[in-house]
C-alpha positions in Angstrom: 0.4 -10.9 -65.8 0.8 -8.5 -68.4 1.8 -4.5 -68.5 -1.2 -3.2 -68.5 -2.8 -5.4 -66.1 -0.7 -4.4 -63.9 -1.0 -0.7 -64.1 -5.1 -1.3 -64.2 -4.0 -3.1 -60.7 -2.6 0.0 -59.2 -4.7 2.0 -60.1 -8.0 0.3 -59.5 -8.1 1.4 -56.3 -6.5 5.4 -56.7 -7.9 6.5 -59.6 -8.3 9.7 -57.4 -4.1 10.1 -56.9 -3.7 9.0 -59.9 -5.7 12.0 -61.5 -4.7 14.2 -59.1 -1.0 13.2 -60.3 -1.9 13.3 -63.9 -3.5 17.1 -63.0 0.4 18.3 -61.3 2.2 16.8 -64.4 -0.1 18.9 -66.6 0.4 21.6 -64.6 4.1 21.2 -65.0 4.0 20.5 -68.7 1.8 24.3 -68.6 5.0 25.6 -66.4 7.8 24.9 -68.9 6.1 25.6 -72.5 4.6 28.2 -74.3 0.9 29.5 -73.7 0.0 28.6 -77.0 0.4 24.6 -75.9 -1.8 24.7 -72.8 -4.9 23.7 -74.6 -3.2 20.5 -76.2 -2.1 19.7 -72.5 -5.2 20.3 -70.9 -7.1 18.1 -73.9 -4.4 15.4 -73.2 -5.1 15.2 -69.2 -8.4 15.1 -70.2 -7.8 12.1 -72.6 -5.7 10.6 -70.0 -8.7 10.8 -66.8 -11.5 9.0 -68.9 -9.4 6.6 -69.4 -8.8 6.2 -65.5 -12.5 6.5 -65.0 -13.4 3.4 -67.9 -10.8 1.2 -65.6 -13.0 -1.2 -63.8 
């Protein structure tokens, strides 16, 4: 089994944590740098959750 089956494994069935936890990272990324960043981080989080919701 490889890496990344694995990780699509886990979570398969908490996509919902898992974005949740993606969202608080964010959010603590936003905490800890500049204003001028929080786009990039919010476009990143974004990236990062349709990729959770294409996991099958």
């Amino acid at each position: 089994m490889g890496f990344m089956d694995k990780i699509t494994g886990l979570v398969k069935g908490n996509k919902s944590a898992v974005k949740d936890g993606v969202d608080k990272a964010a959010d603590a990324v936003q905490s800890k740098t500049p204003d001028s960043v929080d786009a990039q981080v919010e476009q990143g989080a974004s990236a990062v959750k349709d990729v959770i919701d294409k996991i099958n």
